[in-house]
mmCIF file of the N, C-alpha and C atoms, coordinates in Angstrom:
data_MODEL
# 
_entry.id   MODEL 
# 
loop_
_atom_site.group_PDB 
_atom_site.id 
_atom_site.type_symbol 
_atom_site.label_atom_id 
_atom_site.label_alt_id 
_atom_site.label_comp_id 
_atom_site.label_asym_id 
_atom_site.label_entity_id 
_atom_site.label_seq_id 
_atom_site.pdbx_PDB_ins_code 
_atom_site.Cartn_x 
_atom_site.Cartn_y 
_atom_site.Cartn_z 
_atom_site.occupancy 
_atom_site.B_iso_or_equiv 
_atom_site.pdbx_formal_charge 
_atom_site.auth_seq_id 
_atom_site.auth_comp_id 
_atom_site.auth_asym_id 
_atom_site.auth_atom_id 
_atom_site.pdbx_PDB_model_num 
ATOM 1   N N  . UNK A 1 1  ? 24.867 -2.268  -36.788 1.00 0.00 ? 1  UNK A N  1 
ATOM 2   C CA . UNK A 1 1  ? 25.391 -1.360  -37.807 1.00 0.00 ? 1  UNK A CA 1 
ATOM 3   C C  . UNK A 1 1  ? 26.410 -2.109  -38.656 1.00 0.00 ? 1  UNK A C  1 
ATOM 4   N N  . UNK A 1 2  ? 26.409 -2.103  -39.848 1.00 0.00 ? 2  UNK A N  1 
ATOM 5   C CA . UNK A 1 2  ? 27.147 -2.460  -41.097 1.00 0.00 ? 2  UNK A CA 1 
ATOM 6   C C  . UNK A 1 2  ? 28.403 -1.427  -41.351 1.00 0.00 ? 2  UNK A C  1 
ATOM 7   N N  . UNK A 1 3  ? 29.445 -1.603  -41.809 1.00 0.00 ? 3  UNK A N  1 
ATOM 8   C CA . UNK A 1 3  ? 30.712 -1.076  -42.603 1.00 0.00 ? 3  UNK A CA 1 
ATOM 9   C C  . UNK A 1 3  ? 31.138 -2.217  -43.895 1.00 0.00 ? 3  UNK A C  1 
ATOM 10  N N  . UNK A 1 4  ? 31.095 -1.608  -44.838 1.00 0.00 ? 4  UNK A N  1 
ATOM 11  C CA . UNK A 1 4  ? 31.260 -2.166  -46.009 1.00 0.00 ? 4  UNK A CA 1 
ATOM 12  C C  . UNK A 1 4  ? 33.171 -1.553  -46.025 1.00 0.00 ? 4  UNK A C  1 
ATOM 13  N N  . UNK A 1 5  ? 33.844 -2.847  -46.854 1.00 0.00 ? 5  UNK A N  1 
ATOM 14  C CA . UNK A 1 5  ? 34.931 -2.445  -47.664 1.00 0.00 ? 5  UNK A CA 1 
ATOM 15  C C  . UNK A 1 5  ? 35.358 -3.496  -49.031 1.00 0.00 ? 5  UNK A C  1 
ATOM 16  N N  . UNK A 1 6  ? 36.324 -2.814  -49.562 1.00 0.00 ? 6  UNK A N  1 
ATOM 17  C CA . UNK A 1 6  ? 36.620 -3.694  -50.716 1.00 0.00 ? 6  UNK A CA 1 
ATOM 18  C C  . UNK A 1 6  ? 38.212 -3.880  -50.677 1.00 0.00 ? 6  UNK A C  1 
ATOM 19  N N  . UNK A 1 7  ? 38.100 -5.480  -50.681 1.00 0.00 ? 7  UNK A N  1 
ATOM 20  C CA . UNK A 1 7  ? 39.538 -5.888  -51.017 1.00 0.00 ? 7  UNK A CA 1 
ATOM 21  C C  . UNK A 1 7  ? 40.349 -5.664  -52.328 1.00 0.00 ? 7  UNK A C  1 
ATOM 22  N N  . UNK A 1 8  ? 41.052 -4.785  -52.114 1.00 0.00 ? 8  UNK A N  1 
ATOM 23  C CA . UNK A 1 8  ? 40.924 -4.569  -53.731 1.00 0.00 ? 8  UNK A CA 1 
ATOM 24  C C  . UNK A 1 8  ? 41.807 -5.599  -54.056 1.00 0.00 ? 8  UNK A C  1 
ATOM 25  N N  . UNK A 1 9  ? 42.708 -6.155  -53.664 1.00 0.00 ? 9  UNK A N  1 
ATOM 26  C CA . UNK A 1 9  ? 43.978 -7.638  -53.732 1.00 0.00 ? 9  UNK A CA 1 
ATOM 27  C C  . UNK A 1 9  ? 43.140 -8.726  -54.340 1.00 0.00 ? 9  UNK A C  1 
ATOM 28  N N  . UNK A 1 10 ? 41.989 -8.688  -54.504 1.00 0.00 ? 10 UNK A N  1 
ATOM 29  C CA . UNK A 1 10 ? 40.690 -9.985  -55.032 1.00 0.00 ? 10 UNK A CA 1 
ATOM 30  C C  . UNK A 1 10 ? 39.494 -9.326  -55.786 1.00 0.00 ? 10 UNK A C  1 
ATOM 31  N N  . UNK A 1 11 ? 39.687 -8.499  -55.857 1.00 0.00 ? 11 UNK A N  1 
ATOM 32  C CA . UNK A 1 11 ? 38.332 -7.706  -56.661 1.00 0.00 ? 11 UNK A CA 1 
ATOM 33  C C  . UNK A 1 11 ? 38.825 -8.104  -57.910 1.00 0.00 ? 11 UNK A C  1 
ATOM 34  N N  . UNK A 1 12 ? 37.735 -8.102  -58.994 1.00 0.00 ? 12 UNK A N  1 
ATOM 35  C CA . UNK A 1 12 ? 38.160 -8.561  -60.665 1.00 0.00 ? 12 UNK A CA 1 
ATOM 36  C C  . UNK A 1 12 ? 37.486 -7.534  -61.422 1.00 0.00 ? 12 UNK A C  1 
ATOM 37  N N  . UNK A 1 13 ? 36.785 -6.607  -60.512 1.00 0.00 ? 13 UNK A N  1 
ATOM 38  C CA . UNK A 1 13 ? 35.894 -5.199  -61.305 1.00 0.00 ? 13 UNK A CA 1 
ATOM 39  C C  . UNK A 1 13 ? 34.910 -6.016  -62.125 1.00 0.00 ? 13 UNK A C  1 
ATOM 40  N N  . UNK A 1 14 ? 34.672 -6.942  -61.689 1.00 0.00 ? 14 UNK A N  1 
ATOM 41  C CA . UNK A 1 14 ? 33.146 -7.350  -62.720 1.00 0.00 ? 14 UNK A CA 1 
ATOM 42  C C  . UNK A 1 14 ? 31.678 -6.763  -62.758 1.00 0.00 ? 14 UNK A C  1 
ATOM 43  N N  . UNK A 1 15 ? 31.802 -5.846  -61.873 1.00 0.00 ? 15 UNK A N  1 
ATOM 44  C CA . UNK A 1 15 ? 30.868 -5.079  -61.915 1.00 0.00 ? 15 UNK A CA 1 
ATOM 45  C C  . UNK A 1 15 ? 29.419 -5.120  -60.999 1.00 0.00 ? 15 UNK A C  1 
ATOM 46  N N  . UNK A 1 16 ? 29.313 -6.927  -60.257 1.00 0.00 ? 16 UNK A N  1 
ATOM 47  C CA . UNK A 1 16 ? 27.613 -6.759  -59.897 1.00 0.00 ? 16 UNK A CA 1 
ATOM 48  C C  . UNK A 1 16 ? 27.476 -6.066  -59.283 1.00 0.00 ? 16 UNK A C  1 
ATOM 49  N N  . UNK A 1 17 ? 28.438 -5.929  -58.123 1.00 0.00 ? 17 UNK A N  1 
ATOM 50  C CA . UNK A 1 17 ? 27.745 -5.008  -56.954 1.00 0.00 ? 17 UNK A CA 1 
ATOM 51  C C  . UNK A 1 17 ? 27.782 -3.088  -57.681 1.00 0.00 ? 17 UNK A C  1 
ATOM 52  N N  . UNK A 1 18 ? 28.230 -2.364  -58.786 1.00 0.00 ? 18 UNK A N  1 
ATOM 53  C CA . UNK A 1 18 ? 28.087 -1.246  -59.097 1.00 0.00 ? 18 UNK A CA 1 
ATOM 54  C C  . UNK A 1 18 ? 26.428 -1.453  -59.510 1.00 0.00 ? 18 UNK A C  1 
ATOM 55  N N  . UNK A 1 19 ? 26.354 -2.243  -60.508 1.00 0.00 ? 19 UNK A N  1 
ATOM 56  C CA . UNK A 1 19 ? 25.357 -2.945  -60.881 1.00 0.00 ? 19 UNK A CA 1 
ATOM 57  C C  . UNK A 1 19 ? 23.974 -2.716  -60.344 1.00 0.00 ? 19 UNK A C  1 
ATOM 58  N N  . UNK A 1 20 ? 24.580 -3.505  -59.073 1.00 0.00 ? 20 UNK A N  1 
ATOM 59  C CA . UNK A 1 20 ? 23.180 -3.724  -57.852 1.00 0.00 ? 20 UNK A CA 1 
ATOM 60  C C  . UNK A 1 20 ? 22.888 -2.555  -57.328 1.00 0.00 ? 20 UNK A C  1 
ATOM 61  N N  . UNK A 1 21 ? 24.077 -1.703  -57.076 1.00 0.00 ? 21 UNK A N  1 
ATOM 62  C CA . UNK A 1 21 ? 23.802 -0.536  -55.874 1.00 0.00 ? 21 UNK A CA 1 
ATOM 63  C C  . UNK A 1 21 ? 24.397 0.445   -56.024 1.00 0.00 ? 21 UNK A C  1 
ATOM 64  N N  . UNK A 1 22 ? 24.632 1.156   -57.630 1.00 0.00 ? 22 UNK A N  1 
ATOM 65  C CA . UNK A 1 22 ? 25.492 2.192   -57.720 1.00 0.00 ? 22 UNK A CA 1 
ATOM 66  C C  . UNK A 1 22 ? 25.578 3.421   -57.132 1.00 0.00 ? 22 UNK A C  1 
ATOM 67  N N  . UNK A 1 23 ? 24.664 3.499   -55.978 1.00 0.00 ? 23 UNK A N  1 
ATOM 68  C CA . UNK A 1 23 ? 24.631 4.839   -54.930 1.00 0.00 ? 23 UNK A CA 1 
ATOM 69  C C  . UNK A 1 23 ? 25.668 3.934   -53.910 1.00 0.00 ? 23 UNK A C  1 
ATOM 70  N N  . UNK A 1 24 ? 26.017 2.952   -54.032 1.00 0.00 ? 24 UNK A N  1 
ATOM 71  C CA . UNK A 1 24 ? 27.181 2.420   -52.866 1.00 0.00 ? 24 UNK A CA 1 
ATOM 72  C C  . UNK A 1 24 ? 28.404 2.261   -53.427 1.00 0.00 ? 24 UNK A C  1 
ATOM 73  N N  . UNK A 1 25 ? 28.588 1.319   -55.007 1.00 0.00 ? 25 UNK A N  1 
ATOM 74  C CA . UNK A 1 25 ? 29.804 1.097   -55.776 1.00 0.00 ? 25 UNK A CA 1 
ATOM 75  C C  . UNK A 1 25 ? 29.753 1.823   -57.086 1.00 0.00 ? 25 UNK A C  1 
ATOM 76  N N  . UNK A 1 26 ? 31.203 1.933   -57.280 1.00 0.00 ? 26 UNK A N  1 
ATOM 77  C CA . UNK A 1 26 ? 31.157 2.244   -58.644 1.00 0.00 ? 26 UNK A CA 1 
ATOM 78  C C  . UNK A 1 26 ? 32.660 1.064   -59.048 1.00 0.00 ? 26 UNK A C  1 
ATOM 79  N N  . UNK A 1 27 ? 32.435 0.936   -60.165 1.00 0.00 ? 27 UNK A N  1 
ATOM 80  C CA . UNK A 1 27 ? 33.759 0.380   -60.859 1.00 0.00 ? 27 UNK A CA 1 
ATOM 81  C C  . UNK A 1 27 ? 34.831 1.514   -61.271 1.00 0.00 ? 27 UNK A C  1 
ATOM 82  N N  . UNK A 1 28 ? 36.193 1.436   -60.368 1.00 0.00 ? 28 UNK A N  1 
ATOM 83  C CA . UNK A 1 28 ? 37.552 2.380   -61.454 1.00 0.00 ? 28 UNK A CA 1 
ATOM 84  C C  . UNK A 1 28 ? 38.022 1.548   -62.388 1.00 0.00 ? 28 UNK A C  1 
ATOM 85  N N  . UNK A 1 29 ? 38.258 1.682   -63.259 1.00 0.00 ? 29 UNK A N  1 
ATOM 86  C CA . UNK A 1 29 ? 38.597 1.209   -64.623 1.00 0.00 ? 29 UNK A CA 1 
ATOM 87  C C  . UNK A 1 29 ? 40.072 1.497   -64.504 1.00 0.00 ? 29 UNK A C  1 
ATOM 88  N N  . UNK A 1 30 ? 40.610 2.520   -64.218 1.00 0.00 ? 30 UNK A N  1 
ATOM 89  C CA . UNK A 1 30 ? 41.662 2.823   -64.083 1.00 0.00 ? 30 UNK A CA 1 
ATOM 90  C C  . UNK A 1 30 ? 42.680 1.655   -63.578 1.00 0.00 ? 30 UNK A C  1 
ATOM 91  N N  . UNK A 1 31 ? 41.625 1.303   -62.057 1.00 0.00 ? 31 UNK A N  1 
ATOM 92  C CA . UNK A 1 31 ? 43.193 0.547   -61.417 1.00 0.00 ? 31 UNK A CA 1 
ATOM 93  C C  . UNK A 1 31 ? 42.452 -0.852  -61.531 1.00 0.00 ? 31 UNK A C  1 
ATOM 94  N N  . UNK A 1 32 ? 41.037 -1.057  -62.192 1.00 0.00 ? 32 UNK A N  1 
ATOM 95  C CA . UNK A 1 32 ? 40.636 -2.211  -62.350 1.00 0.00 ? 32 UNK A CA 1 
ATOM 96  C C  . UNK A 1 32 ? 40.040 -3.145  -60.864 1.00 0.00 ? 32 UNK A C  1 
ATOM 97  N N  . UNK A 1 33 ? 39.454 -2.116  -60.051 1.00 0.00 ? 33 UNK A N  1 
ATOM 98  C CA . UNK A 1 33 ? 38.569 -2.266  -58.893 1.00 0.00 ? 33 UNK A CA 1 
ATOM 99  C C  . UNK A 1 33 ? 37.005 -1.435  -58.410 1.00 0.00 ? 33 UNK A C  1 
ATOM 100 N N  . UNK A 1 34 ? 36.528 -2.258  -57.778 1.00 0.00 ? 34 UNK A N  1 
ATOM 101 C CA . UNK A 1 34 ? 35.210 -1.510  -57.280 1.00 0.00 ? 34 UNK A CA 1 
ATOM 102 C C  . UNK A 1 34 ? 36.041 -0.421  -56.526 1.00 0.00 ? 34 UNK A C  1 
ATOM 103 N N  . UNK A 1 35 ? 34.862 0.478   -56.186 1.00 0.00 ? 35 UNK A N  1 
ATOM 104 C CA . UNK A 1 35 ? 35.068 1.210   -55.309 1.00 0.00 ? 35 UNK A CA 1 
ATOM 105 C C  . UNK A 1 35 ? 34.129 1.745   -54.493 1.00 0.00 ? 35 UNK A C  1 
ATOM 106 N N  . UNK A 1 36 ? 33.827 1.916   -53.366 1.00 0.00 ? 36 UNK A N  1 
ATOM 107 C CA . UNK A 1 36 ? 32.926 2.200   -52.399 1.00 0.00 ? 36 UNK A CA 1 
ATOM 108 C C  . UNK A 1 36 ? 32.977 3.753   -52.366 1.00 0.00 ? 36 UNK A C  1 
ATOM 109 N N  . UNK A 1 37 ? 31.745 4.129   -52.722 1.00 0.00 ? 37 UNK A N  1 
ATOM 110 C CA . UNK A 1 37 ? 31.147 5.717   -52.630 1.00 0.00 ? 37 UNK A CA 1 
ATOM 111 C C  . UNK A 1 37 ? 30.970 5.942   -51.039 1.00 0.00 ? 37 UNK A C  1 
ATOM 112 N N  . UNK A 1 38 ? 30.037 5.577   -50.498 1.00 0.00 ? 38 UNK A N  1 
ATOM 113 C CA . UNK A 1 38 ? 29.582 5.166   -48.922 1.00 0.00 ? 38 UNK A CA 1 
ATOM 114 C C  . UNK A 1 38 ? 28.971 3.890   -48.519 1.00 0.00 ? 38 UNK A C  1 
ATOM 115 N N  . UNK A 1 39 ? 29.290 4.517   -47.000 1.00 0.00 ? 39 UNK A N  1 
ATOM 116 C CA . UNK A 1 39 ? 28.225 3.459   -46.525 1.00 0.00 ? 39 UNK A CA 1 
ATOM 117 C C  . UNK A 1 39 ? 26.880 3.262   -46.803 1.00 0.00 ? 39 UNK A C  1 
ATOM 118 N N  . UNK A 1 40 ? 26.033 1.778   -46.173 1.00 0.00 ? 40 UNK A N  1 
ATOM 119 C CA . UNK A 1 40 ? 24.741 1.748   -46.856 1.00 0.00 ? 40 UNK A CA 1 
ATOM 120 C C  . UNK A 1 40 ? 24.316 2.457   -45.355 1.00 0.00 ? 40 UNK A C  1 
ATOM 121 N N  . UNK A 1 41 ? 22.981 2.655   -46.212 1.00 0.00 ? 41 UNK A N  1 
ATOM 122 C CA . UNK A 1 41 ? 21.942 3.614   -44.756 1.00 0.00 ? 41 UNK A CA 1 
ATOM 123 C C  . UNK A 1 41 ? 20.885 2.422   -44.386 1.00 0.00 ? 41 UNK A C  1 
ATOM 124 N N  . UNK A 1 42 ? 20.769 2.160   -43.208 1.00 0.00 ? 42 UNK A N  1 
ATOM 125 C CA . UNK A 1 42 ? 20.074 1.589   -42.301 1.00 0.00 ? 42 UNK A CA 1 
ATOM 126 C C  . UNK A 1 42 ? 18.988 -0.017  -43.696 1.00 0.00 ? 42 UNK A C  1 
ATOM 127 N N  . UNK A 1 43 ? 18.408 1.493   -44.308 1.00 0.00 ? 43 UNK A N  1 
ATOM 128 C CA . UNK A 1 43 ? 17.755 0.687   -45.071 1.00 0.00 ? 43 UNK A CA 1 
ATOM 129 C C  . UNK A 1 43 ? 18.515 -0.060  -46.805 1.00 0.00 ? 43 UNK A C  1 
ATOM 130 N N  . UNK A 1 44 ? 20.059 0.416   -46.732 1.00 0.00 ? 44 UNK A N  1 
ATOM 131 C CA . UNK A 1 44 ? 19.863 -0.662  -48.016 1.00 0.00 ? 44 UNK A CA 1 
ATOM 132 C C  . UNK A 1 44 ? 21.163 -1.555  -47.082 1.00 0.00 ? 44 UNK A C  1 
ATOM 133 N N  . UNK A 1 45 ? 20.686 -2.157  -45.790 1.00 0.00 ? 45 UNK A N  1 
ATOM 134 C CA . UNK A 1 45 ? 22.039 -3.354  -45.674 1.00 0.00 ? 45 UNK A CA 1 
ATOM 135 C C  . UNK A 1 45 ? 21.543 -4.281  -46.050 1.00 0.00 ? 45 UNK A C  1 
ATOM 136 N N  . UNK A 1 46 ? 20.491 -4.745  -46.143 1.00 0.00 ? 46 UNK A N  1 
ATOM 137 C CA . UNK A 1 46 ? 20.041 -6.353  -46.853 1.00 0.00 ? 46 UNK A CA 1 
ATOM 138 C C  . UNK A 1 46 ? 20.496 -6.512  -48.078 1.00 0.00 ? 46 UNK A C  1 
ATOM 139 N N  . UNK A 1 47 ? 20.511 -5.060  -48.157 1.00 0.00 ? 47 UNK A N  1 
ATOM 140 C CA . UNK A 1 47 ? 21.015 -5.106  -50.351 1.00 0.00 ? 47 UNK A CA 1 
ATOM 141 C C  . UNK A 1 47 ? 22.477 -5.627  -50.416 1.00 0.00 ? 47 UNK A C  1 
ATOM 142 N N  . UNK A 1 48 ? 22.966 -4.555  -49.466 1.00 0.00 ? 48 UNK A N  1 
ATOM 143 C CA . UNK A 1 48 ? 24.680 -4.836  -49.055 1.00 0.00 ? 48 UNK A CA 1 
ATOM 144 C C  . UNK A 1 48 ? 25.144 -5.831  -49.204 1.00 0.00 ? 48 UNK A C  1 
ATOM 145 N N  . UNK A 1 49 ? 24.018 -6.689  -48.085 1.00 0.00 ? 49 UNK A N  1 
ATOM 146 C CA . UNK A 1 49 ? 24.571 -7.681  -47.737 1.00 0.00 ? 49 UNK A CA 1 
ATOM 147 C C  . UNK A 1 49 ? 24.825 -8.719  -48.602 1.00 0.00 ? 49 UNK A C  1 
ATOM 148 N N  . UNK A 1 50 ? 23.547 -9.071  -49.521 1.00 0.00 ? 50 UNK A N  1 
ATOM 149 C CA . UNK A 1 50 ? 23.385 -9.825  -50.505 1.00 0.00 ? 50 UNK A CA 1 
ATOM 150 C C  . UNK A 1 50 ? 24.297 -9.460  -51.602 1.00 0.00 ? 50 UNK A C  1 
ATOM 151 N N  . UNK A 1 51 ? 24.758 -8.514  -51.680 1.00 0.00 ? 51 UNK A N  1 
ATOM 152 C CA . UNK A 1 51 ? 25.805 -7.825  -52.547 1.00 0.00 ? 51 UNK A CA 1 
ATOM 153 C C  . UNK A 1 51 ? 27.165 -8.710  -52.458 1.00 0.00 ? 51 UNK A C  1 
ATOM 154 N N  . UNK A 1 52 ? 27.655 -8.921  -50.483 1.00 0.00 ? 52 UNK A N  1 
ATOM 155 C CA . UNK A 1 52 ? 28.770 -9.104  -50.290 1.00 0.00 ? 52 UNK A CA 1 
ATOM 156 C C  . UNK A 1 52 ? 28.782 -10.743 -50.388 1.00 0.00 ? 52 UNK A C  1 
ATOM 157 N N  . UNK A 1 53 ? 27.448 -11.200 -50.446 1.00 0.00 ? 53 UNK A N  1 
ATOM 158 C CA . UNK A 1 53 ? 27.043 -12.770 -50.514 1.00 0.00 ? 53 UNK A CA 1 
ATOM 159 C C  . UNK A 1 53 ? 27.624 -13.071 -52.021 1.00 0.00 ? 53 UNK A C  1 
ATOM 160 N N  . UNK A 1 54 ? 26.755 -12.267 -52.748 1.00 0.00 ? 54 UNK A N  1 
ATOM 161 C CA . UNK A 1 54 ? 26.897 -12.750 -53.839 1.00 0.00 ? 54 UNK A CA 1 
ATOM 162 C C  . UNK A 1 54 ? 28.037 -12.175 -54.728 1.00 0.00 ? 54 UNK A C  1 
ATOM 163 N N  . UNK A 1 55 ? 29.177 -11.410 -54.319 1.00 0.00 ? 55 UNK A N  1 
ATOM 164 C CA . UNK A 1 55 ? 30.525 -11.421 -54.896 1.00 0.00 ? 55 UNK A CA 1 
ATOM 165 C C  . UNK A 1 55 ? 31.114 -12.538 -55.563 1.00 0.00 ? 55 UNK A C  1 
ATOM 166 N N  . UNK A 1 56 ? 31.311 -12.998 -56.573 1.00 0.00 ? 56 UNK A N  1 
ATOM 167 C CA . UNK A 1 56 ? 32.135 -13.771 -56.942 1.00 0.00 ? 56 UNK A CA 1 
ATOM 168 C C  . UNK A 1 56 ? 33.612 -14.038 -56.564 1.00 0.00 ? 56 UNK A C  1 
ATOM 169 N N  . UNK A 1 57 ? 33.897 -13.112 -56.282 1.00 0.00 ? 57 UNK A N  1 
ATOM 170 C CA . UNK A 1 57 ? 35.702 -12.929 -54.881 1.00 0.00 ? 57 UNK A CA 1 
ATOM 171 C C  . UNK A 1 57 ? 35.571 -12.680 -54.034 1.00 0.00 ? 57 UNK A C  1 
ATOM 172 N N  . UNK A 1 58 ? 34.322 -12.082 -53.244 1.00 0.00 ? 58 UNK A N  1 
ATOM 173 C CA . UNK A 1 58 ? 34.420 -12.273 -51.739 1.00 0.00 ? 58 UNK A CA 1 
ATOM 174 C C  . UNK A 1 58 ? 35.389 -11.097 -51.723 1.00 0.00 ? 58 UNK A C  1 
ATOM 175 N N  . UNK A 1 59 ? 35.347 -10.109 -52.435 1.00 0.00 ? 59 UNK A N  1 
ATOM 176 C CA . UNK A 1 59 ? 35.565 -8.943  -52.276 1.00 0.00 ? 59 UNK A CA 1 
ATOM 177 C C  . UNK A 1 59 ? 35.097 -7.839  -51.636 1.00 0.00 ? 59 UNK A C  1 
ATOM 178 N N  . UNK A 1 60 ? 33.817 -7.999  -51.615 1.00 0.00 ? 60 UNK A N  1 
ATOM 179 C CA . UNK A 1 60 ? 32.920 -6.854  -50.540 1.00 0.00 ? 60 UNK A CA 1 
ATOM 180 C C  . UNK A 1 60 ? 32.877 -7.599  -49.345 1.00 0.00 ? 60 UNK A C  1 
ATOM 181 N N  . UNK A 1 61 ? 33.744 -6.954  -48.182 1.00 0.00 ? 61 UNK A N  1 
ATOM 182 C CA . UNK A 1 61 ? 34.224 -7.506  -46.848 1.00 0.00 ? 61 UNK A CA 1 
ATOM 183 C C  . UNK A 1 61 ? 33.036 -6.737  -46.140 1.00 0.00 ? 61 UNK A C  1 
ATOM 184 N N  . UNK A 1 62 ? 32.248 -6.874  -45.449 1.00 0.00 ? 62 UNK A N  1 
ATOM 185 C CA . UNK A 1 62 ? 31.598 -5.963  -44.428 1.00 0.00 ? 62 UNK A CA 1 
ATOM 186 C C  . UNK A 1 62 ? 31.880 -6.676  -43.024 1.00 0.00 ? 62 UNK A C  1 
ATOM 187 N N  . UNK A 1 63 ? 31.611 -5.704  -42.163 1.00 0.00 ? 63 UNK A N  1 
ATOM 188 C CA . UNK A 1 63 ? 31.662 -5.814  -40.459 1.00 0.00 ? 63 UNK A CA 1 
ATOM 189 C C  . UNK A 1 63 ? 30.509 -5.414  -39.860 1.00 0.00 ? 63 UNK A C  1 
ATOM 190 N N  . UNK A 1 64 ? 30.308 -6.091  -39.047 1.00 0.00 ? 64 UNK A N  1 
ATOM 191 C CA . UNK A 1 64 ? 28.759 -5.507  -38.140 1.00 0.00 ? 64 UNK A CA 1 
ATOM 192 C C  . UNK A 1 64 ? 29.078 -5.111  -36.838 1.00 0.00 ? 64 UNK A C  1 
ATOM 193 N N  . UNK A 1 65 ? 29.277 -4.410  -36.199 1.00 0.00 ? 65 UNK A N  1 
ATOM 194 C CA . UNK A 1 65 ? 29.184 -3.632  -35.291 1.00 0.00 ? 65 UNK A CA 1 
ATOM 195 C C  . UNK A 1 65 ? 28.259 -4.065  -34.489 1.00 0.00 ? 65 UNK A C  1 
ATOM 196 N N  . UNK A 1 66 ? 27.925 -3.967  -32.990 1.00 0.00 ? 66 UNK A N  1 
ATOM 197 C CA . UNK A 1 66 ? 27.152 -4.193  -32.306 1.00 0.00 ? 66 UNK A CA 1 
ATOM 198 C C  . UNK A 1 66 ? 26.517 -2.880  -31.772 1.00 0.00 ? 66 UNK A C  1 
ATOM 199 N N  . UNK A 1 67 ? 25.562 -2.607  -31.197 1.00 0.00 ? 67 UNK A N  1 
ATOM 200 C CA . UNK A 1 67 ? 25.393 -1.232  -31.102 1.00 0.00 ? 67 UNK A CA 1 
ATOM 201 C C  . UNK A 1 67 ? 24.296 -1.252  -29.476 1.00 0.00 ? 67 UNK A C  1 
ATOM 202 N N  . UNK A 1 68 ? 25.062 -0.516  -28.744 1.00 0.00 ? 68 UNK A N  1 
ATOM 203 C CA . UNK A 1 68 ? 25.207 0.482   -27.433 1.00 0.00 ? 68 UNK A CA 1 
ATOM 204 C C  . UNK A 1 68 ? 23.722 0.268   -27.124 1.00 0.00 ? 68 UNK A C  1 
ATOM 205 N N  . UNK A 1 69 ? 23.243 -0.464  -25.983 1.00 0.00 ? 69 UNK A N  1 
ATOM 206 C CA . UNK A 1 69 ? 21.647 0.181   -26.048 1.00 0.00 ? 69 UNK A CA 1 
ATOM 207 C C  . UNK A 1 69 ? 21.671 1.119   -24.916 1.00 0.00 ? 69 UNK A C  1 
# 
């Protein structure tokens, strides 16, 4: 299991990841950061992931969880 967050101390609001996955980010303009709507569901963590790959700040932090069998 995946948990997405955003640093906002390194975010530059450039937008890819709203971009890529706007059912996950949106850009505030306001304070000049992404912002995370929710988590991804099972099926968009590859998107996520590649999301948090391809940040230019290494702003989309995620954690993986191990999970209980």
């Amino acid at each position: 299991m995946m948990t997405l967050s955003i640093d906002s101390t390194v975010c530059v609001s450039c937008g890819m990841c709203a971009e890529r996955l706007p059912a996950l980010f949106a850009i505030d303009r306001a304070v000049r950061c992404a912002r995370l709507l929710r988590q991804p569901a099972p099926t968009e963590e590859d998107d996520a992931l590649e999301a948090a790959e391809d940040c230019p700040t290494g702003a989309i932090v995620l954690c993986t969880k191990a999970v209980s069998l």
